[in-house]
C-alpha positions in Angstrom: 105.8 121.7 111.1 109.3 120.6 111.4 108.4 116.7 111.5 106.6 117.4 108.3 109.5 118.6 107.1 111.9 115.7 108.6 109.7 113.1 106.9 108.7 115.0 103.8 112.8 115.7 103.2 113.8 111.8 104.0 111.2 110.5 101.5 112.6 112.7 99.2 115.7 111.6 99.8 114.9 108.3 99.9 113.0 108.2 96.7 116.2 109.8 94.8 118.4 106.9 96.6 115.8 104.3 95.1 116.1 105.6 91.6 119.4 105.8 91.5 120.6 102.0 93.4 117.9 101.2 90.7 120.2 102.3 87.0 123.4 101.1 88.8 122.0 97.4 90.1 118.7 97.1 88.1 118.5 99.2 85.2 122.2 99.4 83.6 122.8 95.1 84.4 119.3 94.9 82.2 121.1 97.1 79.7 124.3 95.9 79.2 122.8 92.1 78.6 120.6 93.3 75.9 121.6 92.2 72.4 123.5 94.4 69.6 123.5 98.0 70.0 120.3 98.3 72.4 122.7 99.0 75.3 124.2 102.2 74.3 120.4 103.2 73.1 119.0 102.8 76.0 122.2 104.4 78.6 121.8 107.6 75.6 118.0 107.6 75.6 118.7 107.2 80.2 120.9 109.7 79.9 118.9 112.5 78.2 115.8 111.7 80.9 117.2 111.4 83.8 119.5 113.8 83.4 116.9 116.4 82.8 115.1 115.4 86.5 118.7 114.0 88.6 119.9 117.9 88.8 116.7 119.4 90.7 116.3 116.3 92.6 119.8 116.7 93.6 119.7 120.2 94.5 115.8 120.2 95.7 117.1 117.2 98.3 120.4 119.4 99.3 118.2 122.7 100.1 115.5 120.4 102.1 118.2 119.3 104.1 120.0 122.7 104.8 116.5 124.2 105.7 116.0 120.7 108.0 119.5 121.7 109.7 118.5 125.4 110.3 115.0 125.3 111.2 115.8 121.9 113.8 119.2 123.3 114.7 118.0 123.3 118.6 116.8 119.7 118.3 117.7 116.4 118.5 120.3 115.0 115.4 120.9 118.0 113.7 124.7 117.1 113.5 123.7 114.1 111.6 121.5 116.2 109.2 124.3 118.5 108.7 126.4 115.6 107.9 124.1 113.9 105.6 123.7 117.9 104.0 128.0 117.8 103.8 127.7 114.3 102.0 124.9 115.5 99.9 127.2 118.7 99.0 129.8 115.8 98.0 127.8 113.7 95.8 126.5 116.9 93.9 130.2 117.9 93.6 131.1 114.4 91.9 127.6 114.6 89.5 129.3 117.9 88.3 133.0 117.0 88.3 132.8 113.5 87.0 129.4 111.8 85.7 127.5 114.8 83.9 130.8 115.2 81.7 130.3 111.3 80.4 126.5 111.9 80.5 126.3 114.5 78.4 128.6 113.0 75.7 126.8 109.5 76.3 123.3 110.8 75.5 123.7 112.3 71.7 125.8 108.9 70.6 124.1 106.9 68.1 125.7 103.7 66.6 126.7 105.9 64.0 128.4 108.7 66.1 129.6 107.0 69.5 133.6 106.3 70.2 135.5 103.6 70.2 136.1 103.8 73.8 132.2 104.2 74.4 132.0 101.2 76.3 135.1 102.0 79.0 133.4 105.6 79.1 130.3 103.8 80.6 132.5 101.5 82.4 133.8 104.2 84.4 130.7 105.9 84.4 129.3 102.9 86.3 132.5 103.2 88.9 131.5 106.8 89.5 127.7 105.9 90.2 128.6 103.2 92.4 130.8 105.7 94.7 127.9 108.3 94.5 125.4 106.0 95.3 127.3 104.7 98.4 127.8 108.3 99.2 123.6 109.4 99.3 123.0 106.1 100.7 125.1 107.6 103.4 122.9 110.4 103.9 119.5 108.9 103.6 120.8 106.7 106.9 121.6 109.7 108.5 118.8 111.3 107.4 116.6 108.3 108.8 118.6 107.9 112.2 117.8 111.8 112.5 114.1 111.3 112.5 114.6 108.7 115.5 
């Protein structure tokens, strides 16, 4: 039962990794080449989607590691799931502190109703992702080297 849940936790894991390299290197470069004011349509229309799902991913992935790191705590690489667990803690704790903020004022502009700044908003939106992504990247390797 506990490789189920190693494997069943890492995919998860994984999978949220995957989405989210995806906006910062895929999704948001498509974005920001597209013409007129498609750009801040689509990182509004992103915004409102994904951040509907990106907060139960988040947390679902941080509980399936904490019960990984309690119910394998006798067995092999449970100070690397508790370290992947400590990084996932971190990369919740930036979502909160310093990309939902800009997310949630990014995903009601409109042409019509979007700052100035709106651009350097995303900008350092972008900055922020980068670091978070890093961060679960982190943990997914960790989490993968634990299953070894």
């Amino acid at each position: 039962m506990l490789t189920a849940l190693e494997v069943f936790t890492t995919v998860v894991v994984g999978l949220m990794v995957g989405v989210e390299f995806s906006v910062a290197f895929v999704v948001n470069p498509i974005l920001n080449a597209l013409p007129g004011d498609s750009d801040q349509l689509g990182r509004a229309h992103g915004g409102r989607m994904l951040g509907a799902v990106m907060p139960f991913w988040y947390i679902g992935s941080l509980v399936l590691v904490a019960v990984w790191a309690v119910a394998g705590w006798d067995h092999h690489g449970t100070g690397l799931v508790v370290t992947a667990a400590a990084l996932l803690i971190v990369s919740v704790i930036m979502s909160v502190l310093l990309l939902v903020p800009i997310n949630n004022r990014g995903r009601t502009w409109t042409p019509e109703n979007r700052p100035e700044d709106w651009k350097e908003q995303m900008n350092r939106w972008d900055r922020y992702h980068y670091a978070r992504v890093a961060v679960i990247i982190a943990a997914f390797a960790l989490l993968a080297t634990a299953l070894t």
